[in-house]
C-alpha positions, 0 to 999 in steps of 0.5 A: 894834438889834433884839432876837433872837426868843425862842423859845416853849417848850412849856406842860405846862397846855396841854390837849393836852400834859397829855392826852398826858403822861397817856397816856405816864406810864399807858403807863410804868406798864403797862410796868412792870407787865408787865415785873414780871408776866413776870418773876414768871411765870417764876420761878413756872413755873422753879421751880428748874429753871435752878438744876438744870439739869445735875445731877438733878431734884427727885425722883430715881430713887434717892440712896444713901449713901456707901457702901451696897448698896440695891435700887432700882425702876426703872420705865422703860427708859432713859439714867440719869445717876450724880451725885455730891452734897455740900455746896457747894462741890462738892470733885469726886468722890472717887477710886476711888468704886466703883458697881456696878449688878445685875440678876437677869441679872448687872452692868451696865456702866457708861460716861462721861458725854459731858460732865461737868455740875454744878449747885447748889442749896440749898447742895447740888451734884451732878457727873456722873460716870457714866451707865448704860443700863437696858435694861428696867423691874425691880428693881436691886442699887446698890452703893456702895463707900467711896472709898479710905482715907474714913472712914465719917464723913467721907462721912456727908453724900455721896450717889450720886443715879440719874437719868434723863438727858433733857436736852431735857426740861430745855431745853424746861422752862427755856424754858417757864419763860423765855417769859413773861419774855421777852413781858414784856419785848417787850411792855414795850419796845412799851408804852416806845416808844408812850409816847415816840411819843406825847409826841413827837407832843404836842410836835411838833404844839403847835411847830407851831401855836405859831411863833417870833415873828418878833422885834422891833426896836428902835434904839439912840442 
């Protein structure tokens, strides 16, 4: 009876597939190379941005205890944001907390924030709670007043934190930092699929110079 052909599988001594097997496994390793350098680029360039990202910078304008009256320097005219920092978790901004902010031409008003943010780091958070308009760069009287019935004690850890709010620094800040993340990955995945074209190609060209066998034949008495 005949015998059904047997088809031929693919040799990885054949000189060509070894060749091509080479190129894909280096074309692996460089994409993971790349992807690791990215990643590392990002976070050296980030920094602790994403973590910040919606409360205050590293470097702030001012942070004053829970209650105190400070003079603080304030060099540039602009939107400065009022957070309140203590140990995380945050337990919110206590009620009927009191900031006062004066000049030599009297007090200034205080507004809400158009959105509450909040942001934690290094097992410290900070909320957002209100923000003032500084209208010229001088020295100004911060009062802080003791929230309720505290104690003196219980707050000794809190701070109010004045900075300046621009959150299209910050936004800029954290996508310079995402970038070489986000090339790492593109040019990872590019590295990814030419190692699989080329593997392919291998295959593919040794099916076609290697056909089946016809098969063969034989008879059963």
């Amino acid at each position: 009876m005949t015998q059904p052909a047997t088809p031929a599988t693919a040799d990885d001594n054949d000189p060509a597939l070894a060749v091509a097997r080479r190129w894909s496994v280096g074309l692996l390793v460089a994409a993971s190379l790349v992807l690791l350098a990215g990643f590392m680029a990002t976070d050296a360039l980030s920094g602790d941005s994403l973590q910040r990202w919606g409360g205050p910078s590293a470097e702030p304008v001012a942070r004053l205890r829970v209650p105190s009256e400070e003079q603080v320097r304030i060099e540039e005219p602009a939107t400065y944001g009022l957070y309140y920092e203590q140990d995380a978790p945050s337990t919110g901004v206590p009620q009927n907390l009191t900031v006062a902010v004066r000049s030599d031409q009297g007090e200034l008003g205080l507004t809400e924030p158009e959105a509450v943010t909040s942001s934690e780091v290094d097992g410290r958070s900070f909320v957002s709670f209100q923000e003032i308009r500084i209208p010229r760069s001088g020295t100004y009287t911060v009062e802080v007043g003791r929230p309720g019935r505290a104690t003196i004690s219980a707050l000794e850890d809190d701070r109010v934190v004045i900075d300046r709010v621009d959150r299209n620094a910050e936004m800029m800040q954290v996508l310079l930092g995402l970038t070489p993340a986000a090339l790492g990955m593109a040019l990872a995945g590019g590295l990814g699929a030419a190692a699989l074209w080329i593997r392919h190609r291998a295959l593919r060209a040794w099916r076609l110079s290697h056909p089946p066998p016809s098969g063969g034949a034989g008879n059963a008495r």
